[in-house]
C-alpha positions as CSV (number, residue, x, y, z in Angstrom):
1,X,17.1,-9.1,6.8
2,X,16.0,-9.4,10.6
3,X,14.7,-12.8,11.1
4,X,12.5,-11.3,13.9
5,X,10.7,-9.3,11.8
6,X,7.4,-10.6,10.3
7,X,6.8,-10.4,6.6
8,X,4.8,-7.1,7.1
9,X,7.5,-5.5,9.0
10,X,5.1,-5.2,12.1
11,X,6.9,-6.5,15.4
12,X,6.6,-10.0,17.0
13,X,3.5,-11.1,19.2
14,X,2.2,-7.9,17.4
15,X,-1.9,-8.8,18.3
16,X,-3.1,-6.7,15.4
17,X,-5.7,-9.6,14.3
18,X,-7.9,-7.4,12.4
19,X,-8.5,-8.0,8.8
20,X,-6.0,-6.8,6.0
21,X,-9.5,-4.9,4.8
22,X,-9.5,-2.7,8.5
23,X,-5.8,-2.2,8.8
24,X,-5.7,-0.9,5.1
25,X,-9.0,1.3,5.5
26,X,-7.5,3.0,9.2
27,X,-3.7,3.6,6.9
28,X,-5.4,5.0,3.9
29,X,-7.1,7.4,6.7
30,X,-4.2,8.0,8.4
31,X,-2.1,8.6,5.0
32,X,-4.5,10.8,3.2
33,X,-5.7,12.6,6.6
34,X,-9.5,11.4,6.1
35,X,-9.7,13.3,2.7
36,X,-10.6,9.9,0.7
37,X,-14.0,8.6,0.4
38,X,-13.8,4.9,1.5
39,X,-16.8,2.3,1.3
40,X,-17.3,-0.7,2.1
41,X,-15.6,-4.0,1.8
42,X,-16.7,-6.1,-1.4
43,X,-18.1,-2.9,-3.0
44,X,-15.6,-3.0,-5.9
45,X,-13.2,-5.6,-6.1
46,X,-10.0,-3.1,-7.3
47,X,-10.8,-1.2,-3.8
48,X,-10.4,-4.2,-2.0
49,X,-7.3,-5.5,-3.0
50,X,-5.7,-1.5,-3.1
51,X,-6.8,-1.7,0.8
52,X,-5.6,-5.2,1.6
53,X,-2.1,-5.0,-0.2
54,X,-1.0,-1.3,-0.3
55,X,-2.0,0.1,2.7
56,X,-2.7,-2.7,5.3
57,X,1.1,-4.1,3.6
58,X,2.9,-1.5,2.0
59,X,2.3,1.6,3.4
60,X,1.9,0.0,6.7
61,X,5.3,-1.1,7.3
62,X,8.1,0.8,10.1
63,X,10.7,1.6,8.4
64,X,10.0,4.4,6.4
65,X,7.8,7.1,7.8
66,X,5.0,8.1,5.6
67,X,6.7,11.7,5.0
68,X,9.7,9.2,3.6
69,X,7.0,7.7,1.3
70,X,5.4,10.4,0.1
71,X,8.4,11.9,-0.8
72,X,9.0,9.1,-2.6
73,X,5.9,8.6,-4.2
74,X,6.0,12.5,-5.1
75,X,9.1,11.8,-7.1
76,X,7.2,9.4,-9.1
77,X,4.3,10.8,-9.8
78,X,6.9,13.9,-11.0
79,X,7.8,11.5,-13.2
80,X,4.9,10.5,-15.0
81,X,3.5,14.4,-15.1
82,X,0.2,13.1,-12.9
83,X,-1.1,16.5,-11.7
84,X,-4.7,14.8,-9.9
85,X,-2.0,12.4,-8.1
86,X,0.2,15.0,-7.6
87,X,-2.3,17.2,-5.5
88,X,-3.9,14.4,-3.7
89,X,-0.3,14.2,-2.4
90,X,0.6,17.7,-1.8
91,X,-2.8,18.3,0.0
92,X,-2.1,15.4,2.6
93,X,1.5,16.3,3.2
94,X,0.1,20.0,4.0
95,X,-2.5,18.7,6.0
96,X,-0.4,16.5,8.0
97,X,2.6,18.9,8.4
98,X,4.6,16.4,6.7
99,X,5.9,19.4,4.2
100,X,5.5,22.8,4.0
101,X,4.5,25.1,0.9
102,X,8.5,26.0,0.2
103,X,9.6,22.7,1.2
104,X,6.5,21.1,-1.6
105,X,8.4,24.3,-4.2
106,X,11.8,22.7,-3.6
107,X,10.4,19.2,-4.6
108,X,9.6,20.5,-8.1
109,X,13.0,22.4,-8.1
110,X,15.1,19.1,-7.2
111,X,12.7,16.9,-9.6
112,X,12.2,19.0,-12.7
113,X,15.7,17.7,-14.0
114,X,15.6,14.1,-13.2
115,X,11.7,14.0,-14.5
116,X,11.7,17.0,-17.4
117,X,11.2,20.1,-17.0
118,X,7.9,20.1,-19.2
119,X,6.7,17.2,-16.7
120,X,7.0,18.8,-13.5
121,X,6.1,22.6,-15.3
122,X,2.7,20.4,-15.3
123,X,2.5,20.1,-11.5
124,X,3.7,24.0,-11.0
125,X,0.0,25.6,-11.1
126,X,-1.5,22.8,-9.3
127,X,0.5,23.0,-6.5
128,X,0.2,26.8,-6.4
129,X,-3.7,26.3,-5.8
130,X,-3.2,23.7,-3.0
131,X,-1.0,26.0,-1.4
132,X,-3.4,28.8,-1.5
133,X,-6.4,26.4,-0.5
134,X,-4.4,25.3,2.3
135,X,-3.0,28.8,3.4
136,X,-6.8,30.0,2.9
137,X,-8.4,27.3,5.0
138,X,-5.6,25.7,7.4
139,X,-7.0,22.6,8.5
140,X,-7.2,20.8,12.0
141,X,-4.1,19.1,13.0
142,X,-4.9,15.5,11.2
């Protein structure tokens, strides 16, 4: 590990000195291409603590892109058959040209035999109607 590096992977003498709260809220707008209704700070404790730690920490950090995590994160969800998840995911990635509608397809093709095929058969129609929604109403660039 580089010694140089802090502990959220964000360079030295970076000046970010806004709250974990702000950095987490402007990520989980960036990540989700402002498609998630946020609200605000000590509203609901679980909220909080998903802003401060996942996205102001996690998804925050350089060295994977947030294509790379998404990717990752569709694998998982795959994996656990969570269709609402699943869409949330393919949705952004569409909106944020991160994949396209045959590159989302090939996902399912490469995952159906690692997760089960009756797991990822799950996530099949779903996807289908993002892709339509999205070839139907293309959005601004995010």
């Amino acid at each position: 590990m580089n010694s140089d590096r802090q502990s959220n992977d964000h360079p030295p003498g970076d000046d970010d000195s806004r709250s974990a709260y702000a950095r987490g809220l402007d990520k989980i707008t960036e990540v989700y291409a402002g498609d998630v209704a946020t609200i605000p700070e000590g509203t609901m404790a679980f909220y909080d603590v998903m802003l401060r730690s996942l996205f102001a920490e996690v998804w925050d950090r350089e060295l994977l892109t947030i294509r790379d995590r998404r990717l990752l994160l569709i694998g998982s969800i795959a994996t656990h058959g969570q269709a609402d998840t699943f869409v949330v995911q393919a949705r952004a990635a569409l909106k944020r040209d991160e994949l396209t509608p045959d590159e989302l397809r090939e996902c399912l093709i490469m995952l159906a035999p690692y997760s089960g095929y009756p797991k990822v058969a799950g996530l099949v129609a779903p996807l289908e109607e993002v892709i339509d929604d999205h070839l139907r109403n293309p959005s601004e660039e995010a």
